[in-house]
C-alpha positions in Angstrom: 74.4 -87.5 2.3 70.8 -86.0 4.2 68.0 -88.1 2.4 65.3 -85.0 3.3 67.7 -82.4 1.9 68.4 -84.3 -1.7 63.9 -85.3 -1.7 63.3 -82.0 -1.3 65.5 -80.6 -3.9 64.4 -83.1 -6.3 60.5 -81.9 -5.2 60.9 -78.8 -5.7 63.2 -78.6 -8.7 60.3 -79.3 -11.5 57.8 -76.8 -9.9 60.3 -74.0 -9.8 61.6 -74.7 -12.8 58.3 -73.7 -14.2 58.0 -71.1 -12.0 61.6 -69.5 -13.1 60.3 -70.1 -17.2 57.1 -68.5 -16.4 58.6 -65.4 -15.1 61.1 -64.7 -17.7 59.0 -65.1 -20.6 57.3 -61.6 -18.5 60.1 -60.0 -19.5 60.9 -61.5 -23.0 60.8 -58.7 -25.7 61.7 -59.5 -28.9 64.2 -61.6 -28.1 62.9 -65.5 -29.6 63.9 -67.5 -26.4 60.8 -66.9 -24.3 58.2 -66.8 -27.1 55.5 -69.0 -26.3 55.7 -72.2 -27.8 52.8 -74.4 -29.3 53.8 -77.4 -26.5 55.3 -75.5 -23.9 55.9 -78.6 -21.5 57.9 -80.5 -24.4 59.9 -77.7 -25.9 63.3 -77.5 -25.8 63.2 -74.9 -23.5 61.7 -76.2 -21.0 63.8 -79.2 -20.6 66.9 -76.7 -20.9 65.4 -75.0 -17.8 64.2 -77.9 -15.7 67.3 -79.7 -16.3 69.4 -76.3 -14.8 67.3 -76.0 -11.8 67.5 -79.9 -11.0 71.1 -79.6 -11.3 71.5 -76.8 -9.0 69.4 -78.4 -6.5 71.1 -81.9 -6.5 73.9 -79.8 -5.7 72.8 -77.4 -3.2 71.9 -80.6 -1.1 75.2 -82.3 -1.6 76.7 -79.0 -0.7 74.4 -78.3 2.2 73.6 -82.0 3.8 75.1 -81.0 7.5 73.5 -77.5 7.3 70.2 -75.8 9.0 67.3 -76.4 6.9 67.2 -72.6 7.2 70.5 -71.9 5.4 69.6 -75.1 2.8 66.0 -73.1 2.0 67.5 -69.7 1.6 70.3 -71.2 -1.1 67.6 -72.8 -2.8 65.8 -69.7 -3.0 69.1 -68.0 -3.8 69.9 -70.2 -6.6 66.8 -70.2 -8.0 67.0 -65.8 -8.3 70.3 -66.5 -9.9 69.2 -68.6 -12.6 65.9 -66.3 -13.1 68.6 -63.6 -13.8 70.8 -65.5 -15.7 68.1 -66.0 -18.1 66.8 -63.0 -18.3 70.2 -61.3 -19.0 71.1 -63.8 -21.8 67.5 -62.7 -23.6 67.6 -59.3 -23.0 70.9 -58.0 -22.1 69.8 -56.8 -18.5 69.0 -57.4 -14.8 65.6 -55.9 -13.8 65.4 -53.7 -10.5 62.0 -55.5 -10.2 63.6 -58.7 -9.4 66.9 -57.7 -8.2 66.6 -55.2 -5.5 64.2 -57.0 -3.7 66.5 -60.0 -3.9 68.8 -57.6 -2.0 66.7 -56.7 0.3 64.9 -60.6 1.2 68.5 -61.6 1.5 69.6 -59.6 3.9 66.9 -60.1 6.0 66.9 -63.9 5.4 71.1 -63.3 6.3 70.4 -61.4 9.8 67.5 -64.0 10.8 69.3 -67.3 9.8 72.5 -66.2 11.8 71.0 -64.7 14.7 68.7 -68.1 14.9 71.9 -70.1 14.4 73.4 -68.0 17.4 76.3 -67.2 15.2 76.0 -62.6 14.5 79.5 -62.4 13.1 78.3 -63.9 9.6 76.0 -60.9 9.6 79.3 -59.1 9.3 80.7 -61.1 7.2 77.4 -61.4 4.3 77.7 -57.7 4.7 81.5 -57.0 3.7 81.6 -59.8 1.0 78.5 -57.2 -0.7 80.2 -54.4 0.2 83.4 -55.5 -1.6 82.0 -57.1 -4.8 79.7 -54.1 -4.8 82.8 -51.4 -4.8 84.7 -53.6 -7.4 82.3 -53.9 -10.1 81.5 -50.3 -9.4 84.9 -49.4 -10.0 84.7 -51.5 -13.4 81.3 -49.8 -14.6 83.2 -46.8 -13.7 86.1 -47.2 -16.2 83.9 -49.1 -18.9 80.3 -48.5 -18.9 79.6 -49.8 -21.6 81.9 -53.1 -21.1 80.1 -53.5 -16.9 76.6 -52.2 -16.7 75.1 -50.8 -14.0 73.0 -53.4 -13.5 76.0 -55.8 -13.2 76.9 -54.0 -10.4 73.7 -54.0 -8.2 73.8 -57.8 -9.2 77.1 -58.1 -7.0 75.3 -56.7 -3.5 73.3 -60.3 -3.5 76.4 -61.9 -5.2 78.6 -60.8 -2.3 76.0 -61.5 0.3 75.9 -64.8 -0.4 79.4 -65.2 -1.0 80.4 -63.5 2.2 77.7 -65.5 4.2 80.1 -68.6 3.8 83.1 -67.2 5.6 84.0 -67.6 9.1 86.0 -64.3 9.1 85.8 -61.0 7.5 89.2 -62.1 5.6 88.0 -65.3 4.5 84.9 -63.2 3.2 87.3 -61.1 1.1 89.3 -64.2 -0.4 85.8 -65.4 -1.4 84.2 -62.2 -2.9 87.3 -62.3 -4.9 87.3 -66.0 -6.3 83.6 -65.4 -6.9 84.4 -62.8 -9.2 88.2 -64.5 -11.0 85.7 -67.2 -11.6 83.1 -65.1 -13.2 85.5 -63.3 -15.4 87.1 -66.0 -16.1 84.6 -68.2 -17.5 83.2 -64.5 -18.9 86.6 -63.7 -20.7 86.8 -67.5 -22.1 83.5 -66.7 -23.9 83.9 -63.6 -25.1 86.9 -64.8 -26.9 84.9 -67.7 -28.5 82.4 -65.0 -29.6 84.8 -63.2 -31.0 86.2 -65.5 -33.0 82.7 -66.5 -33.8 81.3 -63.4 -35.1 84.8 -61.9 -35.8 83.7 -58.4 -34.4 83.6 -57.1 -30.6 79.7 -57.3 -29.5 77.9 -56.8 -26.5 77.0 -60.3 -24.2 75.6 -60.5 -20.8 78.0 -60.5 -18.0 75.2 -61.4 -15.3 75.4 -65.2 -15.8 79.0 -65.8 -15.4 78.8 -63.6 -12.2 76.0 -66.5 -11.4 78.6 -68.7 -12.1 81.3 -67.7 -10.0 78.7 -67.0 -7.2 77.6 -70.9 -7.7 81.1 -72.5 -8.1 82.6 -70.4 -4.9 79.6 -71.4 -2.8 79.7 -74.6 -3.3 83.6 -75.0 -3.0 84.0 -72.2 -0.3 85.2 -74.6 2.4 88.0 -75.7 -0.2 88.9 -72.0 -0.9 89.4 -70.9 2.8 90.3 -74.0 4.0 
């Protein structure tokens, strides 16, 4: 294990933590999860938070020890969008364009530099046909069940699949991953449902976002293991 990667996580996991509560409650509505609390920095949700983002970041540096610090950052930074989302989605049932598609857009960017700096272009390719695929898919799901896969949903899967895809040394390998990203994702998504279900005893809307957070998590850490 790289000391510097797993001090830095540990650093910066608190502060962004903050950061990531701080944002959300922007876009909390009427939903009573982001309300402001009387003693914010003890509340429940807070420690809910800080203990995600600390998790997630002792893991990115397990996962990326013998990685540029380039490619370690921009997870980080990844992660940290994911779990923003996440949040936001289980409050208020959707994934704002104002956070999303400049994800998109930062990743890409962050995709072509860190490659071309690591002298290695084809992963360009690569990041680019893992969005690409996970893009087409959930589009064909919003497509037969709007109201099941929002739209939303399906912008979420261009910086899903570019992260995804960035791991693979080939433009199969890309594909296998895109593709366990999302069995994991509606896995874990189906599980839950069903335990809704059986909770309220009625179909009901829940947000899909996180668990597409999850698969995306879960593959990248294990992508070596999948394509391996």
């Amino acid at each position: 294990m790289d000391a510097p990667h797993l001090v830095v996580s540990i650093v910066l996991a608190i502060p962004m933590a903050r950061v990531i509560e701080r944002v959300a409650m922007r876009f909390s509505t009427s939903r009573p999860w982001f309300r402001n609390e009387p003693s914010p920095r003890l509340g429940l949700r807070t420690i809910v938070v800080t203990t995600l983002v600390a998790g997630v970041y002792v893991a990115t540096a397990f996962r990326f020890d013998r990685s540029g610090w380039a490619e370690y950052l921009a997870y980080l930074a990844l992660f940290a969008v994911l779990v923003l989302l996440s949040i936001i989605d289980i409050g208020e049932y959707r994934l704002p364009d104002v956070i999303v598609l400049p994800a998109i857009a930062l990743g890409a960017v962050i995709v072509v530099v860190v490659s071309l700096l690591d002298d290695d272009p084809d992963r360009i390719g690569h990041a680019l046909i893992g969005a690409a695929v996970a893009f087409v898919v959930l589009l064909a799901a919003h497509l037969v069940s709007p109201q099941g896969m929002g739209f939303g949903d399906v912008k979420f899967a261009l910086l899903l699949g570019l992260a995804v895809g960035w791991q693979a040394g080939t433009m199969i390998e890309s594909l296998i991953l895109v593709l366990w990203m999302l069995l994991i994702g509606f896995g874990v998504g189906s599980l839950v449902g069903v335990v809704l279900w059986i909770m309220r005893r009625r179909n009901a809307p829940f947000p899909f976002g996180p668990f597409l957070a999850i698969g995306t998590f879960v593959t990248v850490m294990v992508s070596g293991s999948l394509v391996g």
